[in-house]
N, C-alpha and C positions, 0 to 999 in steps of 0.2 A: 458515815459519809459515803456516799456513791462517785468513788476518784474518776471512774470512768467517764464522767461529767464533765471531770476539769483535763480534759486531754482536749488537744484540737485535732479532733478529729476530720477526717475527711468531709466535705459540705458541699454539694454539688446539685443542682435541678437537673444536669445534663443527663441524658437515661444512659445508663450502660449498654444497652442495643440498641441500634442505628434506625429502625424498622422501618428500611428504606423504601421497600414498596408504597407505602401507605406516607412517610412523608416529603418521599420528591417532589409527589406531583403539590402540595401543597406547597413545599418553599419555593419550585415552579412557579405556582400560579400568584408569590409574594413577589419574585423576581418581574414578573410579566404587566403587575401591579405598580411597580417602584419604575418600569419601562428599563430596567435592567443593562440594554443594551446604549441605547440612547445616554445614560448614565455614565455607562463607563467611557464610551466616547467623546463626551464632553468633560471629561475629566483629563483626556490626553489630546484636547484638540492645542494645537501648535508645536507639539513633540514630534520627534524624526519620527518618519512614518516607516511603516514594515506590513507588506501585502504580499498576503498571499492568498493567493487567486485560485478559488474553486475548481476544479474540472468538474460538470454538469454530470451527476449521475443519469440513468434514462430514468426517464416517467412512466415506468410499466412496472408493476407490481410491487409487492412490500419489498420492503429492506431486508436484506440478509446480513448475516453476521459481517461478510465482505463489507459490507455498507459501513455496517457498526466501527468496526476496524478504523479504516478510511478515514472518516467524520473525525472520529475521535482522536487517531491522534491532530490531524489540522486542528483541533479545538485543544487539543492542547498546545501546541507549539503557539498558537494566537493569542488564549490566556497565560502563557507566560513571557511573552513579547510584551503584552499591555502592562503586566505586571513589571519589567524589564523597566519599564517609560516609555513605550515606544505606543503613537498612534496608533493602532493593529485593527484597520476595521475589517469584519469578514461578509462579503458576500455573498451566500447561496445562490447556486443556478441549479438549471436542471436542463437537460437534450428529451428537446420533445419531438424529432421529426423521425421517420422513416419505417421502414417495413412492420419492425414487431406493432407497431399500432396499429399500421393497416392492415395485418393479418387479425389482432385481440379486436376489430370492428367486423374483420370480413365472417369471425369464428363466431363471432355471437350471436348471432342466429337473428337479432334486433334489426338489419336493415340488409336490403338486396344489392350489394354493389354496382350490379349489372342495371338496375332500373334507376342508380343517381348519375345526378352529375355530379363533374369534377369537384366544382364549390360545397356542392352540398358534402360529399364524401367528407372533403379537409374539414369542414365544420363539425362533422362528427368525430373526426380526428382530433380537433385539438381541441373539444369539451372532453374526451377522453384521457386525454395526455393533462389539462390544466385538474381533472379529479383526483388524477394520480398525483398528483404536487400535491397537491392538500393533503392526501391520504401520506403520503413519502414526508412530508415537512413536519406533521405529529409526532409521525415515529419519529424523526432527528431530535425535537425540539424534547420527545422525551428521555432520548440519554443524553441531556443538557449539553448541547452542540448551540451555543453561544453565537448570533448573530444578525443580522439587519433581514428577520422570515418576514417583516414587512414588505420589501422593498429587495426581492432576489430576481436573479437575470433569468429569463424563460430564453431557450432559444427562439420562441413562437413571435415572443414581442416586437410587434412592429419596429420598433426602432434598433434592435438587436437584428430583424432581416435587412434591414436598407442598410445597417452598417458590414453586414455580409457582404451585401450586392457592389460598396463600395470597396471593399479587399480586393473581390475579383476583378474589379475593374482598376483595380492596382495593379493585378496579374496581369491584365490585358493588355493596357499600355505599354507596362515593359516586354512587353513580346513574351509572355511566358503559358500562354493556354492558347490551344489550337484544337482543330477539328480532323483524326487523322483512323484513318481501318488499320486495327493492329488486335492481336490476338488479347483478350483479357478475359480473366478470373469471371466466368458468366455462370450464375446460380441459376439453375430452371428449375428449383422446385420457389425462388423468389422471383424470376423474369427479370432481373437483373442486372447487370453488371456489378459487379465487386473490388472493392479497396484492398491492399494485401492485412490491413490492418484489420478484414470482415472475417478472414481465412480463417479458420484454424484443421489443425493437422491429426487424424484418427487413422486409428487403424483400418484397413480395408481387404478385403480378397479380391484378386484380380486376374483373369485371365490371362495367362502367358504363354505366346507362339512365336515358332521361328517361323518363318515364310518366306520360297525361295519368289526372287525377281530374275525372271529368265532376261538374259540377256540378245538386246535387239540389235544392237552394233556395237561391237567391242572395239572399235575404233584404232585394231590391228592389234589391241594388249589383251581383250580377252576372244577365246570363240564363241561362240553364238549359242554353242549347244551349254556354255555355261552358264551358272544362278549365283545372281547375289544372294547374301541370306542378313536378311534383315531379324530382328528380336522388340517387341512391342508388348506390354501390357494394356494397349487399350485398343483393341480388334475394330472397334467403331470408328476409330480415324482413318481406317484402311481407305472408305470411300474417297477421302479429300488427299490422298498420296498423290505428289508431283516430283518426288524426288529420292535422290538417298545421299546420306551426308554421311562422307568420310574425313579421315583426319589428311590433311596434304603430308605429316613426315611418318606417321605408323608403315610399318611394313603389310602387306595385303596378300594372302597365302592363297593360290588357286588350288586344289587339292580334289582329287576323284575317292570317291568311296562311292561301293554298290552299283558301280556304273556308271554313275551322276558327276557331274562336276561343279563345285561352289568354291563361291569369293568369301573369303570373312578376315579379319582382322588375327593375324598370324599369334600375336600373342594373348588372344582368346580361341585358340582353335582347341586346345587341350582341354579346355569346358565344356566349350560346346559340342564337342566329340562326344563327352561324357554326359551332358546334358540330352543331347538327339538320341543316344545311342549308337551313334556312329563305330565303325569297326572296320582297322585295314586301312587305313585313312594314308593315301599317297600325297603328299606337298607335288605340283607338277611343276610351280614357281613364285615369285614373290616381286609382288609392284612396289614401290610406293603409294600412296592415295594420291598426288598428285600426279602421276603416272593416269590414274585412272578418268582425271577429269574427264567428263562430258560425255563419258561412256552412257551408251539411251536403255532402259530398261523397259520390258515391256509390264506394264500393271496389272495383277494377274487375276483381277475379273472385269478391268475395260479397256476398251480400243484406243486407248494413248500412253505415251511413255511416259518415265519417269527417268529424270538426270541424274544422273550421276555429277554430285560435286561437294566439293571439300572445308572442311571450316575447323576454326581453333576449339567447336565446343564439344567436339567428338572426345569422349574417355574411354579409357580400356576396363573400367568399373564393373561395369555388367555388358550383357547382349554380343555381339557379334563386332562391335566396330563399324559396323554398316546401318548408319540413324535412319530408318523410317524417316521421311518428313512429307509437312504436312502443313505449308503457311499459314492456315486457317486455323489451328486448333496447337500451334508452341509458339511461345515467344524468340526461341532459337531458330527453329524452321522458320519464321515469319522475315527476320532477319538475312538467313539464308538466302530466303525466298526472292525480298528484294535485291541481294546482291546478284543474284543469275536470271532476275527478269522473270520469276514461275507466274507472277499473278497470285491471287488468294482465291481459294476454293473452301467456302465452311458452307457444306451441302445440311444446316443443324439449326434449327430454328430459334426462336426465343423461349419455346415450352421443351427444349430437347428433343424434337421430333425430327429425323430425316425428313427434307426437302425432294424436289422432284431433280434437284443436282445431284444425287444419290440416285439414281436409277436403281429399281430392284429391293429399297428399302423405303420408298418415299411411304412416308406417316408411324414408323416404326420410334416408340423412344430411344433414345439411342443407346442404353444401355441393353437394350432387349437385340439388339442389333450386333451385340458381338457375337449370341450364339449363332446366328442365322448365319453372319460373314464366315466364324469360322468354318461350320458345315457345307457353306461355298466352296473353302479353299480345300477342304479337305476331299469333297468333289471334283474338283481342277487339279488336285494332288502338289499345292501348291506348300499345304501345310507339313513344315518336316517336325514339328514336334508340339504339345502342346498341353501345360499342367496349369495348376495356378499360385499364387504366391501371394503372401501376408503382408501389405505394407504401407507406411506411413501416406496417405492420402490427402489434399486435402478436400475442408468440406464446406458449406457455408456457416458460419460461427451461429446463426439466428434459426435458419431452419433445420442445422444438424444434416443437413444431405448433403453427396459430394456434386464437386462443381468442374466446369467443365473450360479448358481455353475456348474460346469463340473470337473469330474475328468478325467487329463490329465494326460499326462509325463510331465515337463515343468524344467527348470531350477532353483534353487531357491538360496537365498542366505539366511541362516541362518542366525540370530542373537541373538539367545540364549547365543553363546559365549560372546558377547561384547554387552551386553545390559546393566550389571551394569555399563560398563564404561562410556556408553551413558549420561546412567542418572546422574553420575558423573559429566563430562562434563557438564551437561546443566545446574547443579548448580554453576559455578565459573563463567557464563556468563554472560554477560551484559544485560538487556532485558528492551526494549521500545513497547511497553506498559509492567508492570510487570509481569501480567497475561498470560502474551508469556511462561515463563517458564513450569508455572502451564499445560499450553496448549500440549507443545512439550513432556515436562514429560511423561503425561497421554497417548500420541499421541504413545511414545516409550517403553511406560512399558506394553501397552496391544497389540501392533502390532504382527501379527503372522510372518512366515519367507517369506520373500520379492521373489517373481513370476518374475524373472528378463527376462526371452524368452516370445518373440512374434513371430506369424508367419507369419511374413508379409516381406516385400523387401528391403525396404527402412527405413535403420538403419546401425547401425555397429553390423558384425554376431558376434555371439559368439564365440568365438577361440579354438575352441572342434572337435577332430579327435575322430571316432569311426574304431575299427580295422574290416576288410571284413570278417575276418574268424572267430574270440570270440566275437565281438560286446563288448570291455571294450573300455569305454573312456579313449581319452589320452590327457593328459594336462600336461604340466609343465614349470617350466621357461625355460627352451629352446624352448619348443614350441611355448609360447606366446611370448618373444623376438625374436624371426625369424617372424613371425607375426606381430608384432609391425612396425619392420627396416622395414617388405612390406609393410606394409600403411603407413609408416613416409615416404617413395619414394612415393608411387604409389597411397594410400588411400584406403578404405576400398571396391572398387569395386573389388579389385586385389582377393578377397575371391573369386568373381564368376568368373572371367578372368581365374585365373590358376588352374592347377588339383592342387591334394595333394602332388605332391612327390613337388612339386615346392615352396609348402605354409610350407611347413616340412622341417628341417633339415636335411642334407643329413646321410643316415647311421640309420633312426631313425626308430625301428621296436615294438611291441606291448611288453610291459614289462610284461606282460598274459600269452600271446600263443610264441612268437617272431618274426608272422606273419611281413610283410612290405609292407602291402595292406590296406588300408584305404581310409575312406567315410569324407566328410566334414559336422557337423552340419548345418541346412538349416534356423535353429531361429535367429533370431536377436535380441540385446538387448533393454529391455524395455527405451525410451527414458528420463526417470528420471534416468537410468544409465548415458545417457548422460550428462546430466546437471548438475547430481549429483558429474561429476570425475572433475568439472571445475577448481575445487580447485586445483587439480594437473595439469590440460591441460593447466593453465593460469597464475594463482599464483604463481607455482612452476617455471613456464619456461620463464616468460617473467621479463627481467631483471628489466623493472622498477618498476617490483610490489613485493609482498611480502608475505610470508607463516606464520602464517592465515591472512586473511584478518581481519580489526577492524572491519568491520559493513558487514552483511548481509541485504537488504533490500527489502523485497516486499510484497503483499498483506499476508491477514490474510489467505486464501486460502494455502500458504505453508508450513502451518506447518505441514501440509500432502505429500506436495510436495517438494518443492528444500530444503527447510530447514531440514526436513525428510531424503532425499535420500543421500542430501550431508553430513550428521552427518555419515551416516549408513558408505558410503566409505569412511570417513575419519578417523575414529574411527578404524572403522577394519584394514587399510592397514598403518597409523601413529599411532593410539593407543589416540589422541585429536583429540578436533572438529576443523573443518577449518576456525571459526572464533570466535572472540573474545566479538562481540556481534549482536544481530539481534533486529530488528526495524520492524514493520507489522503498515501496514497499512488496511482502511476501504476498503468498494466498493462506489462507485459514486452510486448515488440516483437521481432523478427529481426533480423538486421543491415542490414537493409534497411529498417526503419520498416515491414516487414507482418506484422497478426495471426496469432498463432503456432495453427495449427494439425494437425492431425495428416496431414490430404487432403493441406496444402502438405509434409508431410515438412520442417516448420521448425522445429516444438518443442523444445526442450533440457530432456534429464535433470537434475535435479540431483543426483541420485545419481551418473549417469554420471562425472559433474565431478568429484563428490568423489573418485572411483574411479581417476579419471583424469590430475586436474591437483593436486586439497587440496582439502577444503572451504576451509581459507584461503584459497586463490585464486578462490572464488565468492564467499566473505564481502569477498575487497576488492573484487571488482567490484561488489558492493551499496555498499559505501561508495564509491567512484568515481564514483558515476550520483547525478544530481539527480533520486533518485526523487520528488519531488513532480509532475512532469509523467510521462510512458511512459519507459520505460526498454528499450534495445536492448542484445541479446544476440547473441552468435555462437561459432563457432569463432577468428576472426581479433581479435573483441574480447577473448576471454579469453587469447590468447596477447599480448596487449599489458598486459595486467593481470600476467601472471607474467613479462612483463620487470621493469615496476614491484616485484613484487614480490623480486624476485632484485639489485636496486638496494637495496631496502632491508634485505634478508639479508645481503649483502655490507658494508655499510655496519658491521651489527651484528657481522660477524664480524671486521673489521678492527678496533674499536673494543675487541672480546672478544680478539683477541690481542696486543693491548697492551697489555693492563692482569696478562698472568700473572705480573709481579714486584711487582702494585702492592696492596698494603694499607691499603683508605680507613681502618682506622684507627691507624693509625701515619702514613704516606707523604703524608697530604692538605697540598697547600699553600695558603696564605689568598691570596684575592682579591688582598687590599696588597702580597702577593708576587710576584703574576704581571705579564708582558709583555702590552702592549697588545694583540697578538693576541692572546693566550690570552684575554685580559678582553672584545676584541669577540666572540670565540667563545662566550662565556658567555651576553654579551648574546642573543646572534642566538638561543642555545640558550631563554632562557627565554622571548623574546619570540615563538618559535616555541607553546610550551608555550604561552604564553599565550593564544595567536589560535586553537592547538586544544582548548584546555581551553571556549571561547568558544562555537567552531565544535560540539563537542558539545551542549552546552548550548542551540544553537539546534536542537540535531537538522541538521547540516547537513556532512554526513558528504563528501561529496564534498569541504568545505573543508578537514577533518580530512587526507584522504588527500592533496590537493594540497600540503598547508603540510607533512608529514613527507616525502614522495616530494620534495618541493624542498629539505626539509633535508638530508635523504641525499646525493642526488644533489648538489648543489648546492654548498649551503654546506660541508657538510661533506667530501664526497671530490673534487671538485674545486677547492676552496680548502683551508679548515684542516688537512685531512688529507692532503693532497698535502704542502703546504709544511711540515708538522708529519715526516714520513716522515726525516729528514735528522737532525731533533733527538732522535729518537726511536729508530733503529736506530742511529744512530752514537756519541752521546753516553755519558758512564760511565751504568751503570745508577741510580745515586742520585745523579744531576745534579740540583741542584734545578730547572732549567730542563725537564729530562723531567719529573720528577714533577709540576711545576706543569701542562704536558700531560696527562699521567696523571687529574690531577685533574678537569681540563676533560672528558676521554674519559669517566671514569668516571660522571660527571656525566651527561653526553650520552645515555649506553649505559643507564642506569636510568630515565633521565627517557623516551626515544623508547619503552623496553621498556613502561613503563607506559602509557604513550598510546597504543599501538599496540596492548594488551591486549583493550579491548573489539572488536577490527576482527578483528583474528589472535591468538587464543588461545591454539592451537597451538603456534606459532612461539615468542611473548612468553612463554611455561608454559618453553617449550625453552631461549630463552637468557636463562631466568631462571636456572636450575639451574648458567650455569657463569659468572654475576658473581660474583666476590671481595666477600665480607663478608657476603653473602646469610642470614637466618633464616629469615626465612617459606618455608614451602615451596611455593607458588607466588605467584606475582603477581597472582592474583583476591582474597587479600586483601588487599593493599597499596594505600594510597590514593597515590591522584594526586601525581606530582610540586606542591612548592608555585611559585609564581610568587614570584623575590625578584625585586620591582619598586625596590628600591634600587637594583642592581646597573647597569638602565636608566640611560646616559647619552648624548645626544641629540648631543653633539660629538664624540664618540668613535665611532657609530655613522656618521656624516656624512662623517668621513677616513678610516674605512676604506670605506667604501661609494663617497667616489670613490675612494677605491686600488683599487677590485677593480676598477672601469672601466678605469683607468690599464694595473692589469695585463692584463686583457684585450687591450691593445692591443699590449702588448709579444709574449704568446702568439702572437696572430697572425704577428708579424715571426719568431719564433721557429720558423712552422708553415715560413711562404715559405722560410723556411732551410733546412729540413729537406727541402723539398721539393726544394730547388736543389742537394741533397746539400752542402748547403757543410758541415753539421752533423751528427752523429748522432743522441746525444739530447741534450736540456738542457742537460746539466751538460759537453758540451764547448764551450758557446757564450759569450762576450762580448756581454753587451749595452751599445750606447752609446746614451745618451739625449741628444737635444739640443730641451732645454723653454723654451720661455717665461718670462720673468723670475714671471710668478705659479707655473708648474708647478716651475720651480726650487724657489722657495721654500717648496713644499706638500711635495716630494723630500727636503727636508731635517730635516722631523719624522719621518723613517724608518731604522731601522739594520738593517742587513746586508741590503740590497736585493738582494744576489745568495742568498739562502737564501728571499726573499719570492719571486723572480723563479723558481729552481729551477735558476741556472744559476753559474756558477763563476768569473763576474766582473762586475762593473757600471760604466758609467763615467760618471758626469753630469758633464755638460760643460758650462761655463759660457754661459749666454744668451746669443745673438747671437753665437757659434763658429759657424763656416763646417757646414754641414750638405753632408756626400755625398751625390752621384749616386743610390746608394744603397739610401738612407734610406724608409723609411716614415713618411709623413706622415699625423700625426692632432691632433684637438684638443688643441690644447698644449704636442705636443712630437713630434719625431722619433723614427724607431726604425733602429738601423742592427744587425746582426748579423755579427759576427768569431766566427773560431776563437779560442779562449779561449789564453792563454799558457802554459807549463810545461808539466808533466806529471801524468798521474791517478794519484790516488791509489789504493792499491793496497785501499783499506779502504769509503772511502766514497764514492768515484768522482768527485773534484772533481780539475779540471783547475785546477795552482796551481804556482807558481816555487816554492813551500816545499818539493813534493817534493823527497827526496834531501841534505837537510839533517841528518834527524837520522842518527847513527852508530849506535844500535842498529836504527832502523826504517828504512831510507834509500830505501822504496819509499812510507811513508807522508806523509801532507799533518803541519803541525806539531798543529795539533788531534786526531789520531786516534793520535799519536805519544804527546802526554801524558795520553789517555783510557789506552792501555794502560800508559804506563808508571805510571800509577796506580794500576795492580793486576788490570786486567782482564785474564783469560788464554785464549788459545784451547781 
């Protein structure tokens, strides 16, 4: 007879490799068939709802791993919300406006900018930007990022601009946007103006000079024949000098060396001695800076002065003590400026080029224009020193070049007004990581008033008439509702399509003059306007969602950006923020902790990935990583993630071919019926459940993957499911002792499949389909395993937890065995134990130690028995390893004297003799 017949073996269709490349895109395209999304939403329509609200990635080129990241976890925290109970609809957006498209139009070689018009340009703009959606929405939609890709918010969409046009005109009323010349962040390689949020900061070399300012009336404190000595890194503001900014309580050291006499700041005189070269250096006396007010300076390549006066933002940090200023071209100077009446001078055009206010540089870029000044001053002998120096710059985040202060007209949005309520706000909020707060705070308490115009095409304009005959802006709610209603029909190109009487209410004349002739604003709003009103474009108007959103989520980068901008319009135009809490994440890294670039050839596709490994093997490596700090990627990382992940496939599919005779409902056995294993196995099962049902809920996904990948591994296949293998394949098939396993398994296999739902979709969708008893047709609508915290018993958990220690100890003795070929496997070993009068006794709350062990005899020998040579000595108790007695059986491979007893099976052990003679047939 062929016994191996009558074993119940493992029985499974599930494949043991996932060959996820090849079958995502088909459970994909099952998902996409069944309308997946629509599904699950009607399954939790009138449940508490939980939104959260997209930030619009841009619509210019593929997705990068960053993207990957991002997506994924939002799709996860969404599918375990829904799973939760909770409504959780997700809607995709995307920011379609501003410069990178009108530079990827102007670069293409496809069309001449210079010979379109306005209309026509944005029309190439935004079939550009709407291809990129479609091309960006494939890629999401292929690492199964779950959500309403029918029906996602465009910044572009008409009714998304007119609900912009209406924020601002929320700003407007409340007195919170004005029209004012103040120096701002002005890119000339984009023509410009810039949000601090467009900035970013690189390294730079920059010319460094001291420069004396002879003085023209010392106003009785200093003499004539003396020089201030200013210190500057940027030679090119020289032209627009009005002044020099000292501190009013620093002391001010007059001091002669070489002949010469200079003013600087007393407690930098000992640097800059050492920096100029100075030598002999006599102190003659010492002012204070307010001493010095209004002292006139002469400008040392043109015919007017420069003031001498005083302000708090003077530091003894670097330079002389003595600020160059220059209201045109600092936000501090500018400042200054107004306080002493200078006027603004920015002689620097929109392309960076000196103007004819610059005499002597007019058409010069104005970086080219520091060599020329300084070889000016060094002409004039004005220059007393001059190297260069390495340092943080900033530059335009989009075209990578540095940018320049310019004082302009520009549009701004104040928020003086509602700043405290900011900060309010951001204290009653939820914040993942904590330090979000501390972050946003800081970020809102020192920000200046928001540069909301740019002057570029491609955007939504600003909704501002100016009158032909007084030049008074006109703005109000009539104006911006009739503006609105036309881009809620038409969209935002209709600003350049029609004149003014058309974009205007009929009857509507200048409340100034009462002129009825008017010019249309030509700026466009800054596109963090855009993304910043989503709260109102999206939440407010699309019925399945809701105002505020629970979770904000995206890189640490926004706390400058969308989390910033969208606080700024929601605060001013409702008075609260528009969400209830935000959640930031890291940037992606290399496997080596360096910035992922394209020059290093270190970037990862995430397309590749999918194509290559699963997206489910990208999505656990998001869940793997404590994205709250950087997160590192590689080739060697990802292949350690699809070990993990082939542990816990393996896991699912031993558990799935155990159960093909088991019917949870017929076959389940109660709790009160099963063996202490089986009931610690329950335990370990929910309390696992429990710590990641937890671990979700804090967003904290790496604890998610660690508590399942140890349950697999771990608990379950190298304990219960080892030791379980014996009573499971050997036993009659409706033993209640199997079936009470069964139960456990069955248990196991539904509860892990659910948890592991929001991480791997894929997978969990897969070996949802071949559980026994299954209705639903997938596991996205199925809610969470429940946690029975009854089942929890804390002395129960304690003896088997030191049994698994105990046994560990014995495996080892069982490894040296094997090793010393005394053994082959397991089941032809003896173990003798010789314990301790306490380990004795702990031995003896245990039955069938040789089926716990995995081996085919056990011998606990009484306390204080002479212990062999032998032995393996550990806490507690000895371990010695024999060749097991009898013979194997021919069925379940247990070495036992009972072989050869029975008369019809006389090669079987006696357990596997009346399993068959029970009825079970090969």
């Amino acid at each position: 007879m062929d016994y191996g017949k009558t074993l119940n073996l493992l029985q499974t269709d599930f494949p043991m490799r996932g060959n996820l490349p090849q079958a995502e895109p088909k459970m994909q395209q099952r998902w996409e068939e069944m309308d997946i999304y629509r599904m699950v939403q009607e399954s939790r329509k009138g449940k508490p709802k939980f939104i959260l609200h997209d930030g619009p990635p841009y619509a210019n080129g593929d997705i990068h791993i960053g993207h990957a990241l991002n997506k994924i976890i939002k799709d996860i925290i969404v599918r375990f919300k829904t799973m939760q109970g909770y409504d959780a609809p997700y809607v995709p957006g995307w920011d379609t406006h501003g410069l990178p498209i009108e530079q990827a139009i102007a670069n293409s070689g496809k069309v001449d900018r210079k010979k379109m018009s306005v209309p026509e340009f944005r029309d190439y703009c935004k079939a550009y930007a709407l291809e990129w959606v479609e091309k960006q929405k494939a890629q999401f939609k292929r690492l199964s990022i779950r959500g309403d890709w029918n029906n996602p918010y465009i910044t572009l969409q008409p009714k998304y601009e007119a609900q912009q046009i209406r924020v601002f005109g929320g700003m407007v009323n409340k007195g919170y946007i004005y029209k004012g010349l103040k120096p701002v962040y002005w890119s000339p390689s984009s023509e410009s103006a810039l949000a601090e949020a467009e900035i970013e900061y690189k390294d730079k070399t920059s010319t460094s000079i001291y420069v004396a300012f002879e003085v023209k009336d010392g106003k009785g404190k200093l003499p004539e024949d003396a020089s201030i000595v200013i210190w500057t890194t940027t030679p090119w503001t020289l032209p627009a000098n009005l002044g020099i900014s000292l501190h009013p309580d620093f002391d001010y050291a007059l001091v002669e060396t070489g002949g010469k006499k200079y003013v600087l700041a007393q407690g930098l005189l000992e640097a800059v001695s050492k920096e100029i070269g100075w030598t002999d250096v006599k102190v003659l006396s010492t002012l204070k800076g307010s001493e010095l007010e209004y002292v006139l300076c002469k400008h040392p390549f043109y015919d007017r002065t420069s003031l001498v006066m005083v302000g708090e933002h003077v530091t003894l940090d670097a330079g002389t003590g003595c600020v160059h200023t220059a209201p045109g071209h600092g936000e501090d100077d500018f400042v200054i400026g107004q306080k002493y009446n200078l006027g603004v001078l920015c002689p620097v055009d929109d392309q960076g080029h000196f103007t004819s206010e610059a005499p002597g540089f007019e058409g010069l870029f104005y970086e080219k224009g520091n060599k020329i000044i300084t070889e000016k001053l060094q002409e004039s002998g004005h220059l007393l020193h001059m190297t260069t120096i390495q340092h943080q710059y900033p530059h335009d985040w989009r075209t990578k070049k540095p940018v320049i202060f310019r004082a302009t007209e520009q549009w701004f949005a104040s928020v003086d007004g509602f700043r405290q309520a900011m900060l309010d706000e951001i204290k009653r909020l939820k914040w993942t990581p904590e330090w979000g707060e501390t972050r946003l705070h800081n970020m809102i308490a020192d920000r200046g008033d928001w540069c909301i115009s740019r002057q570029r095409a491609w955007g939504v304009p600003i909704p501002i008439f100016y009158c032909r005959s007084c030049s008074e802006p006109l703005v109000s709610e009539a104006t911006i509702e009739h503006v609105a209603l036309i881009f809620e029909r038409e969209g935002s190109n209709a600003w350049f399509l029609k004149d003014e009487k058309q974009l205007l209410p009929d009857g509507t004349v200048c409340p100034k003059c009462g002129h009825d002739h008017f010019r249309k604003e030509t700026d466009i709003m800054d596109v963090w306007f855009d993304s910043g009103s989503s709260h109102s474009a999206v939440l407010e108007t699309r019925e399945e969602l809701q105002w505020p959103a629970d979770l904000y989520l995206e890189g640490s980068d926004q706390y400058r950006g969308w989390f910033n901008s969208s606080l700024i319009t929601s605060v001013a135009v409702k008075g609260s923020a528009p969400y209830k809490g935000i959640l930031s994440h890291g940037f992606t890294l290399d496997g080596e902790g360096r910035k992922m670039s394209k020059s290093l050839g270190n970037t990862v596709d995430p397309n590749q990935v999918s194509n290559k490994l699963g997206a489910d093997i990208l999505r656990l490596w998001v869940s793997s990583t404590d994205y709250q700090s950087d997160v590192r990627i590689s080739d060697n990382i990802l292949n350690q993630i699809s070990e993990g992940y082939r542990k816990i496939r393996n896991t699912l599919r031993f558990l799935l071919g155990n159960l093909y005779d088991f019917n949870p409902a017929t076959d389940r056995v109660s709790v009160d019926q099963m063996n202490e294993l089986d009931r610690y196995a329950l335990v370990r099962l929910h309390r696992m459940a429990e710590r990641v049902i937890e671990a979700y809920d804090n967003y904290e996904f790496h604890v998610v993957y660690q508590a399942v990948h140890h349950f697999c591994a771990v608990e379950m296949s190298a304990f219960y499911l080892d030791i379980l293998k014996d009573r499971l394949y050997a036993s009659a098939p409706k033993d209640p002792q199997r079936r009470a396993a069964q139960t456990v398994l069955y248990d196991a296999l539904t509860a892990i499949t659910k948890l592991i739902a929001p991480i791997l979709p894929h997978t969990a969708d897969e070996v949802w389909n071949y559980i026994p008893g299954i209705e639903l047709p997938s596991v996205q609508i199925a809610e969470l395993p429940q946690v029975d915290r009854s089942l929890f018993d804390g002395q129960l958990e304690e003896k088997w937890e030191k049994f698994t220690e105990l046994r560990d100890d014995v495996l080892k003795s069982l490894e040296e065995a094997r090793k010393a070929k005394l053994i082959g496997n397991s089941l032809s070993a003896a173990v003798h134990l010789y314990p301790d009068q306490e380990t004795q006794q702990f031995l003896s709350g245990f039955d069938r130690l040789d089926l716990l062990f995995i081996v085919s005899a056990v011998h606990v020998h009484e306390a204080g028995a002479a212990i062999p040579e032998d032995a393996h000595a550990y806490k507690g108790m000895s371990v010695s390893i024999s060749v097991a007695e009898g013979e194997k059986c021919e069925r379940c491979w247990i070495v036992t004297p009972e072989v050869g007893h029975h008369e019809t099976h006389p090669s079987l052990c006696k357990r596997c003799a009346e399993v068959l003679e029970s009825g079970v047939e090969a």
